[in-house]
C-alpha positions as CSV (number, residue, x, y, z in Angstrom):
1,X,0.0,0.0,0.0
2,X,1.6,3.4,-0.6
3,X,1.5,6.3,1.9
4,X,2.3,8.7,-0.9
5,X,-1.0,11.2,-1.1
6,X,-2.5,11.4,-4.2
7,X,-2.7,14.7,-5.6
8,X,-5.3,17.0,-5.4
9,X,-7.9,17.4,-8.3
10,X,-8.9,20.7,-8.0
11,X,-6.8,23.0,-6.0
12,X,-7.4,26.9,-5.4
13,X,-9.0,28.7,-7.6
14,X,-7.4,32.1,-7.8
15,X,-9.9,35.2,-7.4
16,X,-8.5,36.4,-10.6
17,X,-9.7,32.9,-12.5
18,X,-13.0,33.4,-11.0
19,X,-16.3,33.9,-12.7
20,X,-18.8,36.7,-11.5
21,X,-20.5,33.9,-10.0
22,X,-17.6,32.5,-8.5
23,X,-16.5,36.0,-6.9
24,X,-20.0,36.5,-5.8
25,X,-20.2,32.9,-4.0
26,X,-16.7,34.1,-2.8
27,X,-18.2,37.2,-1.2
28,X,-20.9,35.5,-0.1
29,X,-18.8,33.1,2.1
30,X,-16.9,36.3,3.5
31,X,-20.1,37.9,4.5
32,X,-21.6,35.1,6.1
33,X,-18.5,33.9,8.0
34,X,-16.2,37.1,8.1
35,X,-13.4,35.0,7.0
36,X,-12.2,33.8,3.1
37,X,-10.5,30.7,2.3
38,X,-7.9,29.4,1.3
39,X,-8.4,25.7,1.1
40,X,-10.5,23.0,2.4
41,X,-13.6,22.2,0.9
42,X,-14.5,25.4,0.0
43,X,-11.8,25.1,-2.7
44,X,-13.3,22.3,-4.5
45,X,-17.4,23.6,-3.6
46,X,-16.4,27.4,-5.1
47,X,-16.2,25.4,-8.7
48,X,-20.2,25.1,-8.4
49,X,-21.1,28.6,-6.5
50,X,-25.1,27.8,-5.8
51,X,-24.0,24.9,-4.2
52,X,-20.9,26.4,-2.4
53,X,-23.4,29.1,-1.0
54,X,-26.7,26.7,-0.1
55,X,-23.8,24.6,1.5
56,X,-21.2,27.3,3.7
57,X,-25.0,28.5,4.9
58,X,-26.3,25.0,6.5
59,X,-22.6,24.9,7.6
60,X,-22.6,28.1,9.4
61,X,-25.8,26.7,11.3
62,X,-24.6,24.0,12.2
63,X,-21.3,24.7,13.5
64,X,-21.7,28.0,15.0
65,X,-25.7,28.3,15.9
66,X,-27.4,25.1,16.8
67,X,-27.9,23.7,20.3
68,X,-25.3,21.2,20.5
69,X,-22.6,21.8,22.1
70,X,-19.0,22.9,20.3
71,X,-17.3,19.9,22.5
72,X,-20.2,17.4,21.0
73,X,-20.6,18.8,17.1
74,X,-16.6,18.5,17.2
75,X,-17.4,15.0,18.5
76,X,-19.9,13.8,15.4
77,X,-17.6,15.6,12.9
78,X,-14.4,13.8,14.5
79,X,-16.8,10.5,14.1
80,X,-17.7,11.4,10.5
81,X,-14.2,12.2,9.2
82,X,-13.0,9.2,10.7
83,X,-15.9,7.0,9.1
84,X,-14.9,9.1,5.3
85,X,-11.5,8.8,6.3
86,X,-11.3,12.2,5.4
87,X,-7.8,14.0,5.6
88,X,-9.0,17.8,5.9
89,X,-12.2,17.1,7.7
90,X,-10.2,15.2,10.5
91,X,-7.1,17.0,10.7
92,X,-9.1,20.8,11.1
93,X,-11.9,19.3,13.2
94,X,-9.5,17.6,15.7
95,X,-7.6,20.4,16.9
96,X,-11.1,22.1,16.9
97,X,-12.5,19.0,19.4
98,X,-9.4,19.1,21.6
99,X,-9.9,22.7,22.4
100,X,-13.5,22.3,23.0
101,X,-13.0,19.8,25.6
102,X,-12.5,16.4,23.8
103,X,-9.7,14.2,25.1
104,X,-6.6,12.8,23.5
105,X,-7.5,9.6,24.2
106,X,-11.1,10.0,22.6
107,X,-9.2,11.6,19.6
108,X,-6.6,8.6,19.4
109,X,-9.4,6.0,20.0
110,X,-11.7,7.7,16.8
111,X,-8.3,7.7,14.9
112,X,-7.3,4.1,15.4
113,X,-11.5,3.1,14.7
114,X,-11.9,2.3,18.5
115,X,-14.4,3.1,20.7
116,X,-12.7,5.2,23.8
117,X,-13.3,4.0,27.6
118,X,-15.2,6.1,29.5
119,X,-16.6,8.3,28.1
120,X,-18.8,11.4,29.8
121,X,-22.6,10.5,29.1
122,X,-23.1,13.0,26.3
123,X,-20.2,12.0,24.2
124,X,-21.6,8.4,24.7
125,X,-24.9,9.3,23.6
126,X,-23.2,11.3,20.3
127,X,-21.0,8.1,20.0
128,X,-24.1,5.7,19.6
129,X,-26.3,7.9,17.4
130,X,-23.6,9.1,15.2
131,X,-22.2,5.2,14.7
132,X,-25.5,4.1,14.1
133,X,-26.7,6.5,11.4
134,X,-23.0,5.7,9.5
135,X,-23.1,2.1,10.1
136,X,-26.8,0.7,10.1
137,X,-27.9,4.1,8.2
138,X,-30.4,4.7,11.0
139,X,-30.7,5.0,15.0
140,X,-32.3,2.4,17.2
141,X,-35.6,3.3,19.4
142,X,-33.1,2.7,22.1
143,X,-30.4,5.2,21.0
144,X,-33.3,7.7,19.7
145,X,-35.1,7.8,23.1
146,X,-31.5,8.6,24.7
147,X,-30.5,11.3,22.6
148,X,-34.1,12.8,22.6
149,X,-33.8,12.8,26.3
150,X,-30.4,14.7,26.1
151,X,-30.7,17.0,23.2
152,X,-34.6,17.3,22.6
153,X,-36.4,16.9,19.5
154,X,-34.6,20.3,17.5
155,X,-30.7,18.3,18.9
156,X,-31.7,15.3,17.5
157,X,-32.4,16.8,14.0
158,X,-29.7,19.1,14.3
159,X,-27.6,16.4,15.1
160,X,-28.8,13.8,12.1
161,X,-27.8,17.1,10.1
162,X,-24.5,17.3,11.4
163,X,-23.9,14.2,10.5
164,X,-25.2,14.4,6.7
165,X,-24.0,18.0,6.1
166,X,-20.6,16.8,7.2
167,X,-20.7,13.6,5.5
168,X,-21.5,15.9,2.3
169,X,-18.4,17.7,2.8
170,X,-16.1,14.7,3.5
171,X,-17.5,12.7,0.3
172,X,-16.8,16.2,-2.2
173,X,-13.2,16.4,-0.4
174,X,-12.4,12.8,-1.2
175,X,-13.7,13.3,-4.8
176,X,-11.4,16.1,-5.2
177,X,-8.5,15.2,-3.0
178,X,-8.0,17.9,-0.6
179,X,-5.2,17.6,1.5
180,X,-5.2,17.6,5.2
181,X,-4.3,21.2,6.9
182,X,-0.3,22.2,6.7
183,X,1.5,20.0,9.2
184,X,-1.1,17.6,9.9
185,X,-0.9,13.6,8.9
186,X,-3.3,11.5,7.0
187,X,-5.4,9.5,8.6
188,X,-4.7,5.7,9.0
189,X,-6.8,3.5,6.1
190,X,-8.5,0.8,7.2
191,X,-8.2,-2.6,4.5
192,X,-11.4,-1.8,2.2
């Protein structure tokens, strides 16, 4: 197996290079998060500007607005990068969860496809819902009743979103290649 990353298939798109509906996506982005970009997905999502737009929108909901917690969204997104083996996803999203609260040995268990011991109740809760939904492609009455307990009926969807919006991200970032974030490794792969 070689450790050699593939390169990526559609790197950054100069502002120059940019159609008006590019540069107005662009903008768009910048108003919304008061940041640009300069990689990530948004390098690969700018090349279809409705979609980068509809998309960065339901991100900034998700990330910065809904209910859950930072420490438990960081959580799901860990679990969903790791399940997309996603570079970028993982390598951003786990200095994110670390600084929100997750520990190293909950980051080195998702990274090494382990379940960590002990976990605090709410990260077990995340852990069983998000698991579910990627492996069985739903949640059990069991795991349902406990997250609806936890998060309430608007967590639980926001949740489930988390999980697609970020699965959406990871599948256009493996089609295209993005790298992980300067200085940070590729995950492990797991025998397919």
């Amino acid at each position: 197996m070689s450790t050699t990353a593939p390169a990526e298939r559609l790197g950054p798109l100069p502002i120059e290079q940019m159609s008006r509906e590019q540069k107005e996506a662009n903008a768009d982005f910048i108003n919304t998060r008061g940041i640009g970009f300069s990689g990530g997905p948004w390098q690969a999502f700018i090349r279809s500007p409705e979609l980068m737009t509809h998309t960065q929108r339901m991100g900034e909901y998700l990330r910065y607005r809904c209910p859950i917690s930072g420490k438990l969204s960081e959580l799901a997104i860990l679990l969903v990068a790791r399940e997309w083996t996603q570079d970028y996803e993982f390598g951003a999203h786990r200095k994110h969860g670390l600084k929100a609260g997750i520990s190293q040995a909950t980051v080195d268990a998702i990274t090494e496809g382990r379940r960590p011991e002990g976990l605090p109740q709410d990260e077990q809760v995340v852990w069983d819902f998000v698991t579910e939904i990627q492996r069985a492609k739903r949640v059990s009455d069991t795991t349902y009743a406990r997250a609806l307990e936890m998060f309430g009926e608007q967590g639980v969807v926001d949740l489930a979103g988390i999980v697609g919006y970020y699965s959406h991200l990871a599948l256009v970032m493996n089609v295209t290649r993005i790298a992980p974030p300067e200085g940070e490794p590729r995950l492990p792969r797991f025998p397919e």
